[in-house]
matplotlib code that plots the C-alpha trace (Angstrom):
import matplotlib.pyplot as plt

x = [33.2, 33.3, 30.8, 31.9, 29.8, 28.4, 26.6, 24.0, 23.1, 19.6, 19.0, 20.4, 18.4, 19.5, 18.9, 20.5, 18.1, 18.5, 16.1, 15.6, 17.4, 16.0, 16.3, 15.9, 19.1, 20.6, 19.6, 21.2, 24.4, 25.3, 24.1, 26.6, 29.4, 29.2, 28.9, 31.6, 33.2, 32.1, 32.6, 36.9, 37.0, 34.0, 31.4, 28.2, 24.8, 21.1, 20.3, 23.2, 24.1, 22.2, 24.6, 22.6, 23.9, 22.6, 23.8, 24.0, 25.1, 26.4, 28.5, 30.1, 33.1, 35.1, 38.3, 40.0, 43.3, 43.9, 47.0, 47.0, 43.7, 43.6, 41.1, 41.4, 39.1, 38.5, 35.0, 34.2, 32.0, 32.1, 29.5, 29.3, 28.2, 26.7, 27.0, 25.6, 27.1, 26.8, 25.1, 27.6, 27.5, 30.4, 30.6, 32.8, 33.5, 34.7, 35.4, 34.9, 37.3, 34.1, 31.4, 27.8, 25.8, 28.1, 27.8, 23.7, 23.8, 25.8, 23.6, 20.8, 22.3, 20.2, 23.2, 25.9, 26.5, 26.3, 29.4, 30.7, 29.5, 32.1, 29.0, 30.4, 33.9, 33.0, 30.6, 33.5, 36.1, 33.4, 32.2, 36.5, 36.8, 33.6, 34.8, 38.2, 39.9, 41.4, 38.0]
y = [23.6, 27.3, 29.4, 32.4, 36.0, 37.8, 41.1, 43.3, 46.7, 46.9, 50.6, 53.9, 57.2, 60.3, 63.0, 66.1, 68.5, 67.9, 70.1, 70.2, 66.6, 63.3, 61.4, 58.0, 59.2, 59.9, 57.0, 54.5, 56.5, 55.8, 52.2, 51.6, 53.4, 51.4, 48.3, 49.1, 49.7, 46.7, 44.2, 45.2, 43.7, 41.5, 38.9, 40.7, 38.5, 38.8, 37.3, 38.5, 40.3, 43.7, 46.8, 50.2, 53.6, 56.9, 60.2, 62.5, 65.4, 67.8, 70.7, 73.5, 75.2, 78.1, 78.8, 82.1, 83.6, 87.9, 88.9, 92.5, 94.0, 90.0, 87.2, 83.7, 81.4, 77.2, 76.1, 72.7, 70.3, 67.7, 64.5, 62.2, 59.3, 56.6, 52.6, 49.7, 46.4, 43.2, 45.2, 48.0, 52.0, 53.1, 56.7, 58.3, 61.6, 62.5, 66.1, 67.2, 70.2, 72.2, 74.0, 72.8, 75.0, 73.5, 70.1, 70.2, 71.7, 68.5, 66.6, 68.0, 67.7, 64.7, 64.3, 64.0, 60.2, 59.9, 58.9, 61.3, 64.3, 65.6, 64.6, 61.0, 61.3, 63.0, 59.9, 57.4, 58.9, 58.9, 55.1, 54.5, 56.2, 54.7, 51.2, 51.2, 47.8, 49.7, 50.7]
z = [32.8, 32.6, 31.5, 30.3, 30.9, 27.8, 27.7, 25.8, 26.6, 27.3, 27.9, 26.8, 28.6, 29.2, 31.7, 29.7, 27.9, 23.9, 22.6, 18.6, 18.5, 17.7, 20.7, 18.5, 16.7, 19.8, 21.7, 18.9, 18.6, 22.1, 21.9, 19.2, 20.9, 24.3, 22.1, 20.3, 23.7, 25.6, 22.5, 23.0, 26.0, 26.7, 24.7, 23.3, 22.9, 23.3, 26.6, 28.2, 31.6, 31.0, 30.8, 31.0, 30.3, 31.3, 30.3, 33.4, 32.1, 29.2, 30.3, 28.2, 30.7, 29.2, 30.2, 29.1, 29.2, 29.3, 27.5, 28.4, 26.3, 24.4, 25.7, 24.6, 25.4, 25.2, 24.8, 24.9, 25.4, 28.7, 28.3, 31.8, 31.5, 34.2, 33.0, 35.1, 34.8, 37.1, 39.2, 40.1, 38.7, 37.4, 35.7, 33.1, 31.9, 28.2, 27.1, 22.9, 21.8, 20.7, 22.3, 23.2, 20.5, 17.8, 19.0, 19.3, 15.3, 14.5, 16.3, 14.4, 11.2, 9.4, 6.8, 9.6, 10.7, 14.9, 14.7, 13.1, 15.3, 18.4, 21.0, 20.1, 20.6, 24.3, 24.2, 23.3, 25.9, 28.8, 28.0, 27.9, 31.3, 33.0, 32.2, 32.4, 34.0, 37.2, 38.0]

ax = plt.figure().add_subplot(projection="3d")
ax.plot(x, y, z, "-o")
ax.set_aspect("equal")
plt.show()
């Protein structure tokens, strides 16, 4: 007989600053997201192996190119992520095209869907990463 391993995550915290957001709203958006994740590749169930998920950090690098008197620059957004499942860490890091002021308005937007903001695509891709099979 084989039993087969299902999971349920049992905590979301984070570590990063978010002032002015609701950290309920938060918190649920990257529940969703790593279920989402997990349920592609694994069994979801109450009762299961506990997966938690911090989130380390949000960073907003900017790059910049001079053209003679011409400056470009690339802002964006870069979410890591730390996941704990069967008992082993494993972290991920997912970058948004779009810089951290713009994601925190979005954030604070009541009318604007988690899912829907950029903070969850950086989410998404650094849940992805942190969980990948060759990990």
């Amino acid at each position: 007989m084989t039993s087969t391993i299902c999971y349920f995550v049992a905590s979301v915290i984070s570590l990063a600053n978010f002032q002015g957001v609701d950290n309920q709203k938060l918190i649920f958006g990257v529940k969703q997201i790593v279920e989402t994740v997990v349920a592609d590749s694994y069994i979801l169930c109450e009762g299961g192996s506990p997966i938690t998920v911090e989130i380390l950090s949000i960073e907003a690098p900017t790059n910049g190119i001079a053209i003679g008197p011409f400056e470009f620059k690339s802002k964006k957004t870069v979410v890591k992520v730390k996941i704990t499942k069967d008992g082993k860490e494993y972290t991920g890091t997912g970058v948004a095209k779009t810089n951290v002021k713009s994601t925190l308005m979005q954030l604070q937007d009541e009318n604007l869907e988690f899912q829907q903001t950029e903070f969850s695509v950086a989410v998404k891709k650094a849940v992805v990463d942190a969980l990948k099979p060759t990990k």
